[in-house]
N, C-alpha and C positions, 0 to 999 in steps of 0.2 A: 426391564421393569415388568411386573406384576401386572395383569390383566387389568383388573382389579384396580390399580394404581393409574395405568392409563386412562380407563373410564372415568375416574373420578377430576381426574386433570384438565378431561374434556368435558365436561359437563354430562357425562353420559350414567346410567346408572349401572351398574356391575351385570345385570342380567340382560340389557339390549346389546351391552361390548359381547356378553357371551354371545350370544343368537345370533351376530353379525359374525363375529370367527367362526364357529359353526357353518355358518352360509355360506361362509368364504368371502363375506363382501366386507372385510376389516383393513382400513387404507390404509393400513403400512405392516409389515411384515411380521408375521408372529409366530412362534411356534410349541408345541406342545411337550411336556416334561414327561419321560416314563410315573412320574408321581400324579401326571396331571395338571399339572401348574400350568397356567398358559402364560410365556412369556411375549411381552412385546418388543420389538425392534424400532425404536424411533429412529426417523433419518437423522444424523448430524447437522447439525447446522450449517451452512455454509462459511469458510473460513475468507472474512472480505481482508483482502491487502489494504494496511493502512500505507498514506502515499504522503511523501511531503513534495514541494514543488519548490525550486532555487533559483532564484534571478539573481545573477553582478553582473554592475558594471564599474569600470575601471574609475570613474572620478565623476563628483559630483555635478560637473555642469553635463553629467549624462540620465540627469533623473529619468527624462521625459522618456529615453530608452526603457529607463530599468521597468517604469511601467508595464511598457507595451510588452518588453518580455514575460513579467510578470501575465499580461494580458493572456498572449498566445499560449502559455502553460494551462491556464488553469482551461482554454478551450480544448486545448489537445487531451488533457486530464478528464474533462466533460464529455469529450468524443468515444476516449476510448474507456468509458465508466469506471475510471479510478476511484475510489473512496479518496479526496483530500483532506487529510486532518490539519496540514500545516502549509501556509504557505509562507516563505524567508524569501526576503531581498535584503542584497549586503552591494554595499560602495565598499570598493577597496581591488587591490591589484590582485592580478590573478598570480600572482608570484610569491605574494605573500601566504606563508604557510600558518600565521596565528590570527587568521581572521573569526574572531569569537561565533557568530552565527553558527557560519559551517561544521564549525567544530562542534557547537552544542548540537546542531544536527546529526551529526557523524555517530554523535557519543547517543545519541536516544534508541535503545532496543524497539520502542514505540515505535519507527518510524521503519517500516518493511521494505521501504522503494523512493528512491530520490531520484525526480526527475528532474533536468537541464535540457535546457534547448540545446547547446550544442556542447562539448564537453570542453572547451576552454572557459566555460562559464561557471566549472568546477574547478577546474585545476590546470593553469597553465602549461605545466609538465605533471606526469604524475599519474594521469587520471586512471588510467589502468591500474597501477598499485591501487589505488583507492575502491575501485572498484572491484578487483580480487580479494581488498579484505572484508568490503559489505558479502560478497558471495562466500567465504568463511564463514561467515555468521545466519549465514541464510535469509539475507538481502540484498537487495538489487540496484543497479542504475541504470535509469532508461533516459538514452539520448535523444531527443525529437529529431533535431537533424546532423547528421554523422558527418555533413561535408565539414572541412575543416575550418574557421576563422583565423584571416591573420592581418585582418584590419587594426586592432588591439593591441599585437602586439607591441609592437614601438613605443607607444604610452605606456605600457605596462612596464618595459625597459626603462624609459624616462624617469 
């Protein structure tokens, strides 16, 4: 952008942006045109990961769970400064491949990184595929804890 354009963006008037290039004391990078033009270089904005956050559990008389998972996500989300745009909890088996949430999840370009506490609370089998085709698209799944669960499973089978 135009000197000229910068100064006026910042509330500055055309001839102190000059003086200040000139000086050298111009906070962000600009440089000059064989015509003269002096162009500016503004930083990029920074690019924030939008995050969504996913809690299941297997059957309803597991509400009080599905909370706290909920809970511990969005702290782990807060620790390690995730932007949360979304946070989904779903009842339902982890065997079941048409559980609507997840799926609207899956399917939002919006959504850059879906975190699960531990990946059977994504996908009972699976979760690798799932997570090679978010990385296709150039997003992510982040597991809070990688040990595996297999308290669940049996109910899930039931």
């Amino acid at each position: 952008m135009k000197l000229s354009a910068w100064a006026k963006a910042n509330g500055l008037a055309y001839q102190t942006a000059w003086r200040m290039w000139r000086a050298g004391k111009l906070p962000i990078p600009a440089e000059q045109l064989p015509t003269g033009t002096v162009l500016v270089h503004p930083p990029k904005a920074p690019t924030v990961e939008s995050v969504a956050i996913y809690a299941r559990v297997s059957s309803a008389d597991q509400k009080g769970d599905l909370e706290r998972q909920l809970g511990r996500l969005a702290e782990y989300a807060s620790r390690e400064r995730l932007m949360v745009i979304r946070s989904v909890s779903e009842i339902g088996s982890g065997l079941n491949g048409h559980r609507a949430k997840i799926m609207r999840l899956l399917s939002d370009p919006a959504v850059q990184t879906i975190v699960v506490e531990h990946r059977d609370r994504l996908a009972r089998f699976g979760s690798e595929y799932i997570e090679a085709a978010l990385a296709a698209c150039g997003r992510k799944l982040i597991v809070v804890d990688e040990t595996e669960m297999k308290d669940d499973l049996v109910q899930d089978v039931i």
